[in-house]
NURO-158217 format. One record per residue (C-alpha): residue in one letter; x, y, z. Coordinates in steps of 0.02 Angstrom, whole numbers. Example, Ala and Ser with C-alpha at 12.3 -4.5 7.8 and 13.67 -1.06 7.14 Angstrom:
BEGIN
r_X_Y_Z
a_615_-225_390 .
s_684_-53_357 .
END
This chain:
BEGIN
r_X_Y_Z
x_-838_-221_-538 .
x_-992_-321_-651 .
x_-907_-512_-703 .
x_-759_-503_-581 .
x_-750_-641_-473 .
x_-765_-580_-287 .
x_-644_-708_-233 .
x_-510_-620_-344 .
x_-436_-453_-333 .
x_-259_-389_-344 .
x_-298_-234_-269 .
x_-336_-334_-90 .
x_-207_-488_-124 .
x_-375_-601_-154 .
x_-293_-710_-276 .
x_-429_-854_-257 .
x_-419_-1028_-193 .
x_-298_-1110_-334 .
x_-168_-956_-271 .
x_-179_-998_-95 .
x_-37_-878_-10 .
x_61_-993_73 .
x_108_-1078_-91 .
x_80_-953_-208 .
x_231_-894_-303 .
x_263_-748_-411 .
x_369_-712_-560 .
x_454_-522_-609 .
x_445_-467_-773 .
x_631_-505_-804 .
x_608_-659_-737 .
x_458_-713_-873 .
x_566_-627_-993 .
x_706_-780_-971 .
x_549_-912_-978 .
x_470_-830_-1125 .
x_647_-823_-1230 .
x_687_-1002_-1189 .
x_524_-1011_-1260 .
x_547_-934_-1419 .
x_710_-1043_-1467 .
x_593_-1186_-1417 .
x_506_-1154_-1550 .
x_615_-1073_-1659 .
x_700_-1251_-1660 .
x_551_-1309_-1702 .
x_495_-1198_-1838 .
x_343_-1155_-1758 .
x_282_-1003_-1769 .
x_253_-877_-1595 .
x_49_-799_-1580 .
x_66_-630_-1572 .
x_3_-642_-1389 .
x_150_-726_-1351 .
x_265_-582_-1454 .
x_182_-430_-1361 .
x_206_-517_-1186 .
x_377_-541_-1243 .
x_400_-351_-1275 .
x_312_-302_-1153 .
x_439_-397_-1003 .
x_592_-370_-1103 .
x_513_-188_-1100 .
x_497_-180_-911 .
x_615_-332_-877 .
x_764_-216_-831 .
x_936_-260_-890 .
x_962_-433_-973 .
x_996_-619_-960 .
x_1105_-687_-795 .
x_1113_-496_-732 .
x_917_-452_-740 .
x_890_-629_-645 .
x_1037_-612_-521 .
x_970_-428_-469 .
x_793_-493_-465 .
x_831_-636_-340 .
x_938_-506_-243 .
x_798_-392_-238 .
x_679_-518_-200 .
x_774_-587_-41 .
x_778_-407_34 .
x_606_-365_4 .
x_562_-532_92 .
x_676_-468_246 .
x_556_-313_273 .
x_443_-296_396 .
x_352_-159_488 .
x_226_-148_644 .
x_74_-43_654 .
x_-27_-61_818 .
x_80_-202_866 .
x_57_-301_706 .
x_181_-382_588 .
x_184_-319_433 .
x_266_-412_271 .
x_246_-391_94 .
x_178_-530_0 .
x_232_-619_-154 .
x_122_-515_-269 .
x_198_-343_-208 .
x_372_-394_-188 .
x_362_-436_-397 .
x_269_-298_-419 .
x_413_-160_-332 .
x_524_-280_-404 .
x_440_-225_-579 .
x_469_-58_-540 .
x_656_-89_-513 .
x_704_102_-545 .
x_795_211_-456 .
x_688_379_-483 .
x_492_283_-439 .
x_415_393_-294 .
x_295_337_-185 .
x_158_418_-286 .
x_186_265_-399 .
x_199_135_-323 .
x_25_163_-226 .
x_-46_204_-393 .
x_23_48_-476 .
x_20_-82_-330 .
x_-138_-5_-224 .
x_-153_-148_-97 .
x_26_-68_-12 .
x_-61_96_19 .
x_-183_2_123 .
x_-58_-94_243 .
x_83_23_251 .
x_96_210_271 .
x_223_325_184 .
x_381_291_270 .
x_354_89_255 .
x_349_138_54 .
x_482_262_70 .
x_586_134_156 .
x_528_6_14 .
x_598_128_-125 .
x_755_126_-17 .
x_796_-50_-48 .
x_764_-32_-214 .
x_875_105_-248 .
x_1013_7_-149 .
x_1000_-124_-283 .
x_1000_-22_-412 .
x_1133_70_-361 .
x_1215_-99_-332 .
x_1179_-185_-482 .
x_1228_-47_-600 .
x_1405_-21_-484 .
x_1471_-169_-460 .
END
């Protein structure tokens, strides 16, 4: 793609040299949701006024944030932890997610996504893992889901 940086591409978790992926963390859309509101009182208190960069982010996370405040964040982190845990081998080789795609399934947080989705929304997974690693994935999710909405 013309005046993209070689170095950097989601697609292949090339993130560049200031995201090195040892150190590199990630944040879910509920989770900038909580940053962006504390945010807005900020400068609500303030009386200065948001950009309206800053208000579509907002409604775009609180959008796609999933449920809100100390519930959205507590699932998240739940979430988060689990997708960590999984692993898978192909030809003898250790397979984890990495920061980028656990946020981004942890975007998704919905019962109903099919694996369909999630290769056509987080493509680098399609190239590591085959269809029962994602299928597996979408388990976890649904088990927090199913969690977080029943209990």
């Amino acid at each position: 793609m013309e005046g993209v940086d070689d170095e950097e591409n989601a697609n292949l978790l090339q993130f560049g040299p200031e995201h090195a992926k040892d150190d590199m963390s990630c944040l879910s859309n509920a989770e900038v949701s909580v940053v962006l509101e504390k945010q807005r009182i900020n400068y609500e208190e303030k009386d200065i006024n948001v950009t309206p960069a800053f208000s579509k982010t907002m409604s775009y996370v609180k959008r796609f944030g999933g449920l809100g405040g100390s519930v959205k964040m507590t699932a998240t982190s739940e979430l988060r932890e689990a997708l960590q845990q999984f692993e898978t081998f192909h030809e003898g080789e250790s397979i984890r997610l990495h920061q980028f795609e656990i946020m981004q399934v942890a975007n998704l947080m919905q019962a109903d996504s099919e694996v369909e989705e999630v290769l056509a929304l987080i493509p680098s997974l399609g190239a590591r893992l085959t269809e029962e690693d994602l299928e597996n994935i979408l388990a976890i999710v649904r088990k927090h889901q199913h969690s977080r909405l029943y209990s």
